[in-house]
C-alpha positions in Angstrom: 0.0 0.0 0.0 1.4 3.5 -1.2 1.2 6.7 1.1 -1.1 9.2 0.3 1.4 12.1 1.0 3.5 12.8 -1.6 5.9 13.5 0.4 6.3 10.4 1.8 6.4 8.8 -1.4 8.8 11.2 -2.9 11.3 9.7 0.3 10.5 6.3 0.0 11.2 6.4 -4.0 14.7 8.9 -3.0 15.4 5.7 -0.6 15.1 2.9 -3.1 12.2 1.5 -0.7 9.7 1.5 -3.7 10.6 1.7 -7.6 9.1 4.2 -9.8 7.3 0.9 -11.6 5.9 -0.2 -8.7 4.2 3.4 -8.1 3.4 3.9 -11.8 1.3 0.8 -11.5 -0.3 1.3 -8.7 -1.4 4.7 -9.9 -2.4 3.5 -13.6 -4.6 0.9 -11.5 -6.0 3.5 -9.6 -7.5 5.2 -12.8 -8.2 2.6 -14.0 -10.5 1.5 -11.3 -12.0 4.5 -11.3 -12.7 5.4 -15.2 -16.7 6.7 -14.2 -15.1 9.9 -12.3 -14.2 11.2 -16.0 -10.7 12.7 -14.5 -8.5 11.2 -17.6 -9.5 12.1 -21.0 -5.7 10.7 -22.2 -3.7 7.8 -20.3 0.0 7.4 -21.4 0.4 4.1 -22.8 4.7 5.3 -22.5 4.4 5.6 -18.6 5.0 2.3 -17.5 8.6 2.4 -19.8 9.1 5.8 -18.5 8.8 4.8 -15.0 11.7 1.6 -15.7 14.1 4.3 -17.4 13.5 6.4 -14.1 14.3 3.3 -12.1 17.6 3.1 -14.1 18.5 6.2 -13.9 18.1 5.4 -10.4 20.6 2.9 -10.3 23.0 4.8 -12.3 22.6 8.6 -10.7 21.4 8.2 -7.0 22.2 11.3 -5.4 21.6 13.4 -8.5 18.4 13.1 -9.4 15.5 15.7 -9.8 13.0 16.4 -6.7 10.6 14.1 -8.1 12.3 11.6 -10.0 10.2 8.6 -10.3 6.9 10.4 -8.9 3.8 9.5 -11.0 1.9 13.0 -12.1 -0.5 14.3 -14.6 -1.6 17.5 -16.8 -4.5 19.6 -17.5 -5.7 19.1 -20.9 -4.9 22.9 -21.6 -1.3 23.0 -22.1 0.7 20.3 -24.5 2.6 17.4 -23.4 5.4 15.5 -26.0 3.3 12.5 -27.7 -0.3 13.4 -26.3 -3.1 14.9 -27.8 -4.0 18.4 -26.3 -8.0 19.1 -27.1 -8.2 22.9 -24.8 -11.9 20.8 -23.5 -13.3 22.4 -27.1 -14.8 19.8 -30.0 -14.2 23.2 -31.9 -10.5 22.9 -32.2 -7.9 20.3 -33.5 -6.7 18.1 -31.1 -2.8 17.3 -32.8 -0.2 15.5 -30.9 2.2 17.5 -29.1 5.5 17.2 -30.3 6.8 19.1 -27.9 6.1 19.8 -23.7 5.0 22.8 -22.4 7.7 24.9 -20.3 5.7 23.8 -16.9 5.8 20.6 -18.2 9.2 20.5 -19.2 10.4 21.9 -15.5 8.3 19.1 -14.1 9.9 16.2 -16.4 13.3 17.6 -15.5 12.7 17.2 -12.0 12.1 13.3 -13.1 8.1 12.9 -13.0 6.3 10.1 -14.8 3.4 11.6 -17.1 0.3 9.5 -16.5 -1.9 11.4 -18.8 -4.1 14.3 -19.5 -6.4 15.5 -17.6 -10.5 16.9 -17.8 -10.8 21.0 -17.9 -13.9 23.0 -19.0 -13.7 24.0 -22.7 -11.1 27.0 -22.9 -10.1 26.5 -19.0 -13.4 29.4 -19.0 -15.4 27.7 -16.3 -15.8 26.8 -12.8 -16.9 23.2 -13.8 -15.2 20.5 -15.8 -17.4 19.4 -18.2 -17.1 19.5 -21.7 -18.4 18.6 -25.3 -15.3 15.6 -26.3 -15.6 13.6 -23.3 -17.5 12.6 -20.2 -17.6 15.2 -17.0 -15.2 15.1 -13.9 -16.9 14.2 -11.2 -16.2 14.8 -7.6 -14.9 11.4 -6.4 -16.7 12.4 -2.9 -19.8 12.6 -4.5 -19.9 11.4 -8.2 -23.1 13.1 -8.8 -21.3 16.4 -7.9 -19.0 18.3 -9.8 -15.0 18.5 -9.3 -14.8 22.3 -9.8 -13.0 23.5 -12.7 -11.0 24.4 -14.7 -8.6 22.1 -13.0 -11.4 19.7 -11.9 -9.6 16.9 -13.7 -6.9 17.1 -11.4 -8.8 18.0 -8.3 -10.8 14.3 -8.9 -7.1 12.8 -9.7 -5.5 13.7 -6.7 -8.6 12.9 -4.2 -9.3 9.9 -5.8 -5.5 8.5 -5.7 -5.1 8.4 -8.8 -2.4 11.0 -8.6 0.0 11.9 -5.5 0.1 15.6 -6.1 -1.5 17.4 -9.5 0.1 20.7 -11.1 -2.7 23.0 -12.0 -3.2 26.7 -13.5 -5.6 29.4 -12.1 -7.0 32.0 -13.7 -9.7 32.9 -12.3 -9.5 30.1 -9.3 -8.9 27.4 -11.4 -6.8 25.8 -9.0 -8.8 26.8 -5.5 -12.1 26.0 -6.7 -11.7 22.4 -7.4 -9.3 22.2 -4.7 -11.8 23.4 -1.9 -14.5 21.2 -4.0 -12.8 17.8 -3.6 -11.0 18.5 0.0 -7.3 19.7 -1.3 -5.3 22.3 -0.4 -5.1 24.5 -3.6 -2.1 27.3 -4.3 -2.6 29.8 -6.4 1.0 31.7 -6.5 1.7 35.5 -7.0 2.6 36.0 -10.9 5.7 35.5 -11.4 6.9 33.1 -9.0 6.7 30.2 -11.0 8.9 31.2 -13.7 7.8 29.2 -16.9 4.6 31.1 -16.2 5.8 34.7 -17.3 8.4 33.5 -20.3 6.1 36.1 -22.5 5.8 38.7 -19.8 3.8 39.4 -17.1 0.9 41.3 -19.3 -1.7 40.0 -21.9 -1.8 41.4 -25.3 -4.1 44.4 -23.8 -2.2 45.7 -21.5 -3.9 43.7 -18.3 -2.0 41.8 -15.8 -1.6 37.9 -17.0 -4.0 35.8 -15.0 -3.8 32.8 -14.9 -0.3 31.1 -13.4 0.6 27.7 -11.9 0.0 26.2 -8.8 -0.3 22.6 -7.1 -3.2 21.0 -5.4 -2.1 18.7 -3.5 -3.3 16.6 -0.1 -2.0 19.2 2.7 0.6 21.7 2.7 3.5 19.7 2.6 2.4 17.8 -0.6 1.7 21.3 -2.1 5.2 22.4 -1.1 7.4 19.8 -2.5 5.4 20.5 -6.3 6.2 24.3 -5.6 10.0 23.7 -4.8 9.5 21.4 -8.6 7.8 23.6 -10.6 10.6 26.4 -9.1 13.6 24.3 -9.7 14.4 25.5 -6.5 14.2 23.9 -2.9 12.7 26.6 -0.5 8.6 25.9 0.4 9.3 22.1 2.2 12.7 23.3 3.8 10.4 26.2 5.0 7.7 23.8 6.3 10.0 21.4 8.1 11.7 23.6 9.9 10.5 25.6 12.7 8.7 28.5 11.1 5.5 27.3 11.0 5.3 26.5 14.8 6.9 30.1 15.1 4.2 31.8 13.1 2.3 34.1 14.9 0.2 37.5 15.8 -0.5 37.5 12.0 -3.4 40.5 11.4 -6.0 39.1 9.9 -9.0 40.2 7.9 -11.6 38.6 7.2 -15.0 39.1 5.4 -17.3 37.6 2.9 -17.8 41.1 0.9 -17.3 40.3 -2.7 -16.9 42.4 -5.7 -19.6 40.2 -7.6 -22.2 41.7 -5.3 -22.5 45.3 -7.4 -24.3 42.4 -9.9 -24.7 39.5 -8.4 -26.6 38.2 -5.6 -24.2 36.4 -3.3 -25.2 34.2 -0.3 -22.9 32.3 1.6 -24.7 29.3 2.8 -25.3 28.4 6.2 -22.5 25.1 6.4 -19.9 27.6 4.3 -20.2 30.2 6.6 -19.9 27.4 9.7 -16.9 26.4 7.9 -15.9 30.2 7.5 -16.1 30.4 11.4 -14.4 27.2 12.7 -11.6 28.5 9.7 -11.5 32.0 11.6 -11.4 30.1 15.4 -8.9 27.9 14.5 -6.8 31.2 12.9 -7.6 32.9 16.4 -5.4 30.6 18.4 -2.2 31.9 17.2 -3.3 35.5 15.1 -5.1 38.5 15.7 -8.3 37.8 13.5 -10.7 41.0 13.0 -13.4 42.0 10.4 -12.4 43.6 7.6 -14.1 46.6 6.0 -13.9 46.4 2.1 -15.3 48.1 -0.3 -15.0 47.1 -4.1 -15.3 49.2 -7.1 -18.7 48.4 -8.5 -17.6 48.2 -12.0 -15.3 45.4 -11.5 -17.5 42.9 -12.8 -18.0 44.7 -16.4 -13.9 45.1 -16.5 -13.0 41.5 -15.6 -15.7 40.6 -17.6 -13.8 42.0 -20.3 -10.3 41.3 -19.4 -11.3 37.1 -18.9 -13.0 37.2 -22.7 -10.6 39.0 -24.9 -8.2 36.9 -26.2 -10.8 34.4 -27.3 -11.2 36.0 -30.4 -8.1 35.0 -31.8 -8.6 31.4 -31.0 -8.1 29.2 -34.6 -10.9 27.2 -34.6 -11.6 24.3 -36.8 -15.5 24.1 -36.5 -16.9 27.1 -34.9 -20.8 25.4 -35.0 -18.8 22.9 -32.2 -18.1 25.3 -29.7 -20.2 25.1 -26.3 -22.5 28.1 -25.4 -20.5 29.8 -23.0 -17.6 29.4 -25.0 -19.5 30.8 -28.3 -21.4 33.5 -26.1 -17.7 34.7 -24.5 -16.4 34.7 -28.3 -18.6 36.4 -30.0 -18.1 39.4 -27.4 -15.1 39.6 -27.5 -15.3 39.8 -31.3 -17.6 42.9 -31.0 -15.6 44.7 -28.7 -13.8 47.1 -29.9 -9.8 47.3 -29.6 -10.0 51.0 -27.7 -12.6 49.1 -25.1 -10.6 46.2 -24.6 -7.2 48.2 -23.6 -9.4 50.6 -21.9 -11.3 47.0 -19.3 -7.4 46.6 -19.2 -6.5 49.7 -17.9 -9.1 50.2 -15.5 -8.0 46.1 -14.7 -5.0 47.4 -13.1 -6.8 50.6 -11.7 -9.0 48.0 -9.6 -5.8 45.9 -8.9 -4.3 48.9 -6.8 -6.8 49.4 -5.1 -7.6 45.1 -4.1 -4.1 45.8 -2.7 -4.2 48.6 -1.2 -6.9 47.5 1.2 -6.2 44.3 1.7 -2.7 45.4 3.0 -3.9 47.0 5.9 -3.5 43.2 6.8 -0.9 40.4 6.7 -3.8 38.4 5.2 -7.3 38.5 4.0 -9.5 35.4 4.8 -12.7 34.8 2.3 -14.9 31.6 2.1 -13.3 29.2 -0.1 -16.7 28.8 -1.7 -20.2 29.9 -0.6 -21.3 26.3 -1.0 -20.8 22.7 -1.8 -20.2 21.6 -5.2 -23.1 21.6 -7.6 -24.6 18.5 -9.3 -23.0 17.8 -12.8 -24.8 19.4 -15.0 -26.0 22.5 -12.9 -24.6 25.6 -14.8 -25.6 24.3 -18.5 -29.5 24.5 -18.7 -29.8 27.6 -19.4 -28.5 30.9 -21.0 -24.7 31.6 -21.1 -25.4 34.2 -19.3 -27.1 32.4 -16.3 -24.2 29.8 -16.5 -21.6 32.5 -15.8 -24.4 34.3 -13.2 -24.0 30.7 -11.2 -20.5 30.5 -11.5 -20.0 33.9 -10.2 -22.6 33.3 -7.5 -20.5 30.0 -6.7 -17.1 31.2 -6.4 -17.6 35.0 -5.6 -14.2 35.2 -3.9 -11.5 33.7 -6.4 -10.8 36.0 -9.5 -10.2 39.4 -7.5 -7.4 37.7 -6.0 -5.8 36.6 -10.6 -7.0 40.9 -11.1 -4.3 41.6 -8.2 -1.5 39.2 -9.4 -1.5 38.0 -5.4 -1.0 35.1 -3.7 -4.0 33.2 -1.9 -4.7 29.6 -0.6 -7.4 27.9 0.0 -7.6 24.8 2.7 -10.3 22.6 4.0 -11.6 23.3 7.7 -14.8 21.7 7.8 -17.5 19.7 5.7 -21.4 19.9 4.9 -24.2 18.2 6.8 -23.7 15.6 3.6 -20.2 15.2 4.8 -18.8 17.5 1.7 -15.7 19.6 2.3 -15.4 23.1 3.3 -12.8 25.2 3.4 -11.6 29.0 3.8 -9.8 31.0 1.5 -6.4 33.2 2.6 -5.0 36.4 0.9 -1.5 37.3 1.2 -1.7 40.7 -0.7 2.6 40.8 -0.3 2.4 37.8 -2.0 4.0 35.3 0.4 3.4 32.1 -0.5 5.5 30.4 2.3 3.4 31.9 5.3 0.3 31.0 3.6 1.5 27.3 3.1 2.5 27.7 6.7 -0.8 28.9 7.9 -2.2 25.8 5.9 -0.4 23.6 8.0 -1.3 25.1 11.5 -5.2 25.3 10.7 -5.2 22.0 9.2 -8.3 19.6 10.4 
């Protein structure tokens, strides 16, 4: 029997105590047994050979190896991986074999992971749920009729499932928190920048707006989330943090907290009564150690219009091979951005970074802001799609009100389970570091963990 942490795994492959085949097989079995969750949408048929060159080179090179070496691992269907198909979740696109990785998953292979596959993400990455029109929807593995969050729900059902120790994600707009807090994980989304394959082409979009989306790991608890940090760095900093004494030595942190959300200018936005019970024991257990107080925000009301914008632009320059195939968010998002104009679109960019400022300027009358991860439990599969486009994203906003103010400010945040449903499903709070320290909110993680 494997561990779950990855950690743990990672030492007992270091130590020769299991081989990279052995864990390569037991995690192919995994998704195998568990095909009805729709995470996979592509399982390498090269992993099993990859994983007996890893235990050569392991032979051969102990003691200079990558973080990972031998580690089994996946990737969202957004981003290319050497001798798999890569679909972007549209039936509107081709899906050709990548000849070549993508720079995050070059760093990882470097480090010495074993692809498994490809992952489920919504079409485009655009959505808070990962369902698609090219293959069946990921579904929450603690409650299959549920969904696994998006876009990196995929991953989120891989790694709670077992099917995966640890998953590298990318978050946009929460594309890494959301599924996280859906299926139980601790999910990291990372200031821009820090990962560095994330900003090879700058840290702004095409319109002058700050990049949103970047890379971060969801993963079982902090430590887990560390080590893939310290990978997808190429540099060993997060874990060392968390194993030495820092976290215990953590404390009289000013905290924020409130469940104000910049949504709510448009959007009606309810918290419901187990997410805010969830909130609280989150803020309680934060209280032991830190100076937790409410937190008097106040949003610009035209945030929703701007990020609006911002998050639909560069669809419009998407090649598409059948555009009657696209889904109807997708073609509703698309055919906006086609009829906005250039001078609007740099304009929603500029006042982007207007409304940036000023998410930073008030959260840093704290050392962190703490949100609900989510204002409930996961939706059924199938929720967000009966209606309009425009309802779908209503829903999604209404659903995860908290997650893409924190993309808009190029901050750090992590969100971490505290507490479940009356069903039994996970919980969790969100925490802002608006200086962007990833290491204190991994250790914060670890002290409030349940």
């Amino acid at each position: 029997m494997l561990p779950l942490s990855a950690v743990k795994l990672r030492d007992q492959l270091a130590a020769g105590e299991i081989s990279s085949r052995e864990a390569t097989a037991h995690h192919l079995q995994r998704i195998d047994e568990q095909r009805s969750l729709g995470a996979f949408v592509h399982v390498s048929e090269a992993a099993l050979d990859a994983a007996a060159r890893a235990d050569e080179a392991f032979v051969k090179n102990r003691g200079q190896l990558g973080r990972m070496h031998g580690m089994p691992t996946a990737f969202k269907d957004l981003g290319d991986v050497a001798g798999m198909p890569t679909t972007h979740g549209s039936a509107a696109v081709e899906h050709p074999v990548a000849t070549r990785d993508s720079a995050l998953a070059a760093r990882l292979r470097a480090e010495g992971v074993i692809v498994l596959g490809k992952t489920q993400v919504p079409e485009f990455g655009l959505s808070s749920y990962s369902e698609n029109l090219i293959a069946a929807p990921s579904r929450n593995p603690l409650a299959p009729q549920r969904s696994s969050g998006g876009s990196s729900g995929g991953q989120a059902a891989a790694v709670a499932a077992g099917m995966i120790p640890v998953g590298p994600g990318s978050d946009g707009g929460g594309s890494v928190r959301i599924p996280a807090a859906a299926c139980g994980l601790v999910g990291l989304k990372p200031s821009l920048g820090r990962i560095p394959s994330d900003v090879l082409e700058g840290y702004s979009d095409g319109f002058g707006a700050p990049k949103l989306t970047v890379s971060g790991p969801l993963a079982h608890d902090a430590l887990d989330a560390a080590l893939l940090m310290d990978a997808m760095r190429g540099t060993d900093h997060y874990l060392p943090l968390l194993r030495g004494r820092y976290p215990e030595e953590l404390a009289n942190l000013r905290i924020g907290y409130s469940t104000h959300s910049p949504f709510q200018s448009v959007y009606e936005i309810t918290v419901s009564p187990d997410a805010q019970q969830a909130f609280s024991a989150g803020l309680k257990l934060l209280a032991q150690r830190h100076q937790v107080e409410l937190a008097k925000l106040a949003y610009a009301e035209d945030y929703p219009e701007a990020f609006g914008a911002v998050w639909t632009n560069g669809l419009k320059d998407i090649p598409l091979q059948d555009e009657s195939r696209l889904g109807a968010l997708a073609r509703e998002f698309r055919r906006r951005s086609q009829q906005r104009s250039l001078q609007a679109a740099t304009q929603a960019a500029t006042r982007i970074r207007q409304i940036a400022a000023d998410f930073i300027r008030q959260w840093s009358a704290y050392d962190v802001i703490a949100t609900p991860a989510l204002s409930g439990v996961p939706p059924m599969v199938g929720h967000y799609t009966q209606g309009s486009a425009e309802r779908d994203y209503m829903l999604q906003c209404q659903y995860s009100p908290y997650s893409s103010m924190v993309n808009v400010s190029s901050a750090a945040a992590i969100t971490v389970p505290v507490g479940t449903s009356k069903e039994g499903l996970p919980l969790g709070i969100q925490l802002i570091s608006p200086r962007s320290d990833e290491g204190m909110l991994l250790a914060l993680a670890l002290q409030i963990s349940v």
